[in-house]
Phi, psi and omega in degrees: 000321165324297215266334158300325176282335182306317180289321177310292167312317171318306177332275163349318205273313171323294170334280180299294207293292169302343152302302195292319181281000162311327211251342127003282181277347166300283189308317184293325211262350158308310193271332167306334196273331182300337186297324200257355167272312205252000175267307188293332164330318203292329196279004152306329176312308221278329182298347189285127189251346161306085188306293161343321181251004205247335177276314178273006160279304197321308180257002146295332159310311152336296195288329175291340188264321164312286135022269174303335177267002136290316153307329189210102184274349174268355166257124196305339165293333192283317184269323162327289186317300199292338154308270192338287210288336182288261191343312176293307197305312158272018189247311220262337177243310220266351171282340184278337190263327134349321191247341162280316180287338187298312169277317179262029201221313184089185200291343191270346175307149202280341179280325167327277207296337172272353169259015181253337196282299163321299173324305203278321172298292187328288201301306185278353171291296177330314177289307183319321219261291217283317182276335175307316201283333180252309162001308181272347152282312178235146158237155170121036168295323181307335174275315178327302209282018179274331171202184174310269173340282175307359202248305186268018147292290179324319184292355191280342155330327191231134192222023169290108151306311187262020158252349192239339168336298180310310166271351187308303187338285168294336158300314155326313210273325168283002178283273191301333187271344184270348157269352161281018163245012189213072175266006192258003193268091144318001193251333192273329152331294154348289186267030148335296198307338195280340190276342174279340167265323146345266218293309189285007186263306161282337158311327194281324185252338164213104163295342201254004194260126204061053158065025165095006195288013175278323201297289201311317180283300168330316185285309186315289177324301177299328177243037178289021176160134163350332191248004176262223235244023203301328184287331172312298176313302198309291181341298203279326126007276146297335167301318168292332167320283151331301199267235347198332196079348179110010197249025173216107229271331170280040153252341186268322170320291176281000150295323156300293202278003216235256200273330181261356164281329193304292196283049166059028195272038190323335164338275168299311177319292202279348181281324179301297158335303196286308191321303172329294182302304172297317181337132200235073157067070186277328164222093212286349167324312179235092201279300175342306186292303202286328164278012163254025155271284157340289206289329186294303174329289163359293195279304195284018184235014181296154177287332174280355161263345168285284204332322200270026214227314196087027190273000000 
């Protein structure tokens, strides 16, 4: 009778410990598919033309995502969305309110500098979340990140396009914008190369992902002060060009304020600029990007923005 309840019980106890690890292996694969539902969800945002409400989903979204990748820190959509959406968030609200305080304060204001501060955390969230993601397809970026060679050795691990583009893209991309808001940090200078063998590591496998913005970002980059690479830029430049038709509107921004303020071209600087500005909703996918392109046009056609241009 002993050895018959014993065995029952073993049943029981076994019964429940595989329920529990059921409900588990449930819960879990509940929140990845909810997770992979707000990641495809999510390119509706971008459809949106309204700054203002289109800024206060951006950092509820956020605050939603963060969220989730504590329930599921391994999951990739999760770290991704938070790439995307830190970098996209700060480049599109908190670089803007940056560019406000700038004009209305100049660069030495304690308002400058606490919205210069917001810019480089938004930016190291984006990274952090972005090198976690690609880690976890190749690891060994902490070794990578020692010189030039060693960095586009490693990148050469990922040669998925349509699986690696993406995060290649945004970590790049948050790479190079958080030191263009910090040209004055020699040690984040330093590691330039690195945001830049990125960003040219997913141009080498999709040139046409986000309408050429990897192109866009190169020239930018290339034509970061009167001594770099400016013909390089036009190149990268025109290339996005190319790829977009003109209908993503922040190639013609950085193209003005980038490469043709470096090279003294007022001319040109301001016809990209009217363009920008006239443009009439040209590509409603990404309506989002292009008014905050628009509102940015705006702003670079202020006479204190020509003045720092020298024209």
């Amino acid at each position: 009778m002993r050895v018959r309840s014993a065995r029952l019980l073993s049943v029981f106890t076994t019964t429940v410990l595989l329920s529990l690890g059921s409900a588990g292996c449930i819960k879990q694969a509940l929140m990845d598919g909810q997770i992979e539902a707000t990641r495809k969800g999510a390119a509706a945002i971008d459809t949106l033309g309204d700054y203002e409400v289109a800024r206060t989903i951006a950092f509820n979204g956020l605050g939603q995502f963060e969220g989730m990748r504590y329930l599921a820190p391994e999951n990739e959509d999760a770290l991704f969305m938070l790439t995307k959406n830190w970098g996209g968030a700060t480049y599109g609200f908190i670089e803007d309110e940056l560019e406000q305080a700038e004009d209305a304060d100049g660069s030495e204001s304690e308002a400058y500098a606490y919205q210069q501060s917001r810019a480089r955390g938004g930016y190291d969230r984006a990274i952090f979340y972005g090198i976690k993601l690609l880690e976890r397809r190749h690891p060994g970026f902490e070794a990578a990140r020692k010189n030039d060679d060693t960095i586009r050795a490693w990148l050469q691990g990922f040669d998925d396009a349509e699986r690696d583009v993406e995060a290649l893209f945004w970590t790049g991309y948050a790479w190079l914008s958080k030191i263009n808001v910090a040209k004055e940090d020699p040690a984040l200078v330093g590691e330039l190369f690195i945001g830049a063998a990125i960003m040219e590591r997913a141009v080498q496998l999709d040139e046409t992902y986000m309408h050429g913005s990897g192109h866009v970002a190169l020239g930018a980059y290339h034509a970061r002060n009167a001594m770099a690479e400016l013909d390089e830029a036009k190149k990268h430049f025109d290339r996005a060009l190319e790829i977009n038709g003109g209908k993503h509107l922040f190639t013609q921004l950085n193209y003005a304020t980038k490469y043709y303020c470096m090279k003294g071209d007022q001319q040109n600087y301001e016809k990209l600029l009217k363009e920008v500005i006239a443009a009439n909703d040209p590509l409603p996918a990404q309506r989002l990007q292009n008014t905050i392109a628009k509102r940015r046009a705006k702003r670079f056609m202020k006479k204190s923005r020509l003045d720092a241009c020298g024209f």
